[in-house]
N, C-alpha and C positions, 0 to 999 in steps of 0.2 A: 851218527850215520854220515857215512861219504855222500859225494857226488853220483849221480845217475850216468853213466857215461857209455853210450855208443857212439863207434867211429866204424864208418862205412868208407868204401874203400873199392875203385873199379883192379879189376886185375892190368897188370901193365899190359902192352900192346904185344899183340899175340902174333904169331906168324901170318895167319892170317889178316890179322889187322892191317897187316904193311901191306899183301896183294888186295887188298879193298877188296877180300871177300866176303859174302855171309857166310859167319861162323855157326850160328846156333848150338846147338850139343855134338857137334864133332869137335874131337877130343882134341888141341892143337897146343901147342906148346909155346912161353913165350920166347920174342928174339931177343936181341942185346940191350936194345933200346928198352923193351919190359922189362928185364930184370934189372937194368939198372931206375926205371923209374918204381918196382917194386921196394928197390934198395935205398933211392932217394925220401920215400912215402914214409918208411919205417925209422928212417935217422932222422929225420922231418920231427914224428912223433917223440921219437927217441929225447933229440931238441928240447922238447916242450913238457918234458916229464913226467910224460904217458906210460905207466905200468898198469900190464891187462891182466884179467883173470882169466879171460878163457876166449875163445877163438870161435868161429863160426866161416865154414866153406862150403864153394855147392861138390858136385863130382866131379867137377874138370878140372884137369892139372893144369891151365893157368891160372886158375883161380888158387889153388891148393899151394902151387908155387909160389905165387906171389904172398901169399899167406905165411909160409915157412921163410921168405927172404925179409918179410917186414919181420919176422920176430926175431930174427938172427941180429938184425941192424938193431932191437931193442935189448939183445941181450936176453930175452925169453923164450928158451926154443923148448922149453919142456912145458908151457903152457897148454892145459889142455884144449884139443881142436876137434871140434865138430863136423861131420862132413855128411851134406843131403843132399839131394838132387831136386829138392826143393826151392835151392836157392842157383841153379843153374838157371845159363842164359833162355831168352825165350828159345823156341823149337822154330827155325826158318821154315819149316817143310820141305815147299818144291823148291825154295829160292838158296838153300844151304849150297856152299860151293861154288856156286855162281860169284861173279864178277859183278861188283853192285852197278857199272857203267856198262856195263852189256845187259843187265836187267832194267835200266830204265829204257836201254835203245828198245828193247823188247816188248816192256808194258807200257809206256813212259814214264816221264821221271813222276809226276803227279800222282799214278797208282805205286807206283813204288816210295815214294813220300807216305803215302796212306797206310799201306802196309809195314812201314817202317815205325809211325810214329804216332798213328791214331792211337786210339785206346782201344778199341773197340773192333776191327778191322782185322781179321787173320790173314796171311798170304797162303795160299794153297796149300793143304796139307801140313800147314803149321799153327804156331799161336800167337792169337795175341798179345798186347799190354794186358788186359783183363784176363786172360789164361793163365800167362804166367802170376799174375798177383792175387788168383784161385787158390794158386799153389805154395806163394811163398810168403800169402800175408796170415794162414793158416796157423805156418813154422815160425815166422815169428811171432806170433801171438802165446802160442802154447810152449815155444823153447829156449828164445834171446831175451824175449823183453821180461819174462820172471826174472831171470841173472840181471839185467840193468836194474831190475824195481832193486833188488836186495842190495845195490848197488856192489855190483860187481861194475868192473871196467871190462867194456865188448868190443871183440873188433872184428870186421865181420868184411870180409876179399872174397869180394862175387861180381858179379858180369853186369852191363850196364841197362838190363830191362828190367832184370829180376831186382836192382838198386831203385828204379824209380818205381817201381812198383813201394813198396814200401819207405821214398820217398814221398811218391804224394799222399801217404799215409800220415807220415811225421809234420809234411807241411803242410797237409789240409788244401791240398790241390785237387781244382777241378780238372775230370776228363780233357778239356778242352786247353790249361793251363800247364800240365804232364807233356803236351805236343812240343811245345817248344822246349821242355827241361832238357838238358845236355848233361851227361855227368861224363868228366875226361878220366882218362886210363889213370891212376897214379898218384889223384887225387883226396885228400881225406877227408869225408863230412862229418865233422865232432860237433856231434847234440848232445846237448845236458837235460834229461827230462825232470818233469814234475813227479810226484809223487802220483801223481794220477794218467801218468804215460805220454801227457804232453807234452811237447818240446819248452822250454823254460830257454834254454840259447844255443843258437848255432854259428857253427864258422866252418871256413874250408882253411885247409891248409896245403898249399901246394905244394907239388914237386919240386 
């Protein structure tokens, strides 16, 4: 038997990311700066002697992108890939499209802190951390983490609420300790689990 192996993985920095908008599910595409840090993420693995079985993406084509640029940089582009709306970013609601420095002029910065980073706390018309990790610790339960058990190698380019949602899964983080977790655009979280779905070791591996 192999190695248990998922590697998580934020989508590089999206158009919107450079105008400091909330993106949530509007569909945006990455800039230069993302697909070269898509590009970087996947030579990075490449590097390190990372061959994957099978891929996992939400429905949005930076996420999908970055998915297809990391596996070209590994030389595995006919890998089979997954694609659910399960693992898309949380849903912003009212706050999508906004300018996140004209929504804290708006609500302040400390409701839009809360809304951004609690666990528990939806912005208007949208979802939460706990919403989205309704939804995506579901899909990983019943469709990534079988392929890791049988040790398959996973690599899984998705947005960075639906990642810590199933971060503080892996690391056994409280609501309260998820607030400050940060995962950057382009970065890779490679966990080796236990036989019993627990994390056994992790590392990042930067851009």
């Amino acid at each position: 038997m192999g190695d248990r192996i998922l590697v998580l993985v934020r989508h590089g920095e999206s158009e919107w990311n450079k105008k400091n908008l909330f993106t949530g599910w509007r569909d945006v595409d990455l800039t230069e700066t993302g697909i070269a840090e898509a590009r970087a993420a996947g030579h990075g693995l490449a590097a390190q002697g990372f061959r994957f079985d099978v891929g996992f993406t939400s429905a949005l084509i930076r996420a999908q992108r970055s998915l297809d640029l990391m596996l070209e940089e590994l030389g595995q582009k006919g890998v089979p890939v997954f694609k659910n709306r399960a693992l898309n970013e949380r849903d912003y609601g009212d706050l999508t499209g906004l300018n996140k420095d004209d929504a804290r002029t708006k609500w302040s910065a400390e409701q839009v802190r809360t809304w951004r980073r609690s666990y528990d706390v939806a912005p208007p018309g949208g979802e939460s951390l706990k919403d989205t990790a309704a939804r995506a610790l579901p899909y990983y339960i019943q469709d990534i983490l079988p392929r890791v058990l049988r040790c398959d190698d996973v690599l899984v380019s998705a947005h960075g609420n639906s990642l810590r949602a199933l971060v503080m899964v892996l690391e056994r983080l409280s609501p309260e300790e998820i607030v400050a977790r940060e995962i950057a655009t382009g970065v890779a979280l490679i966990y080796r689990l236990n036989a019993d779905s627990t994390v056994a070791e992790k590392r990042e591996l930067a851009a």
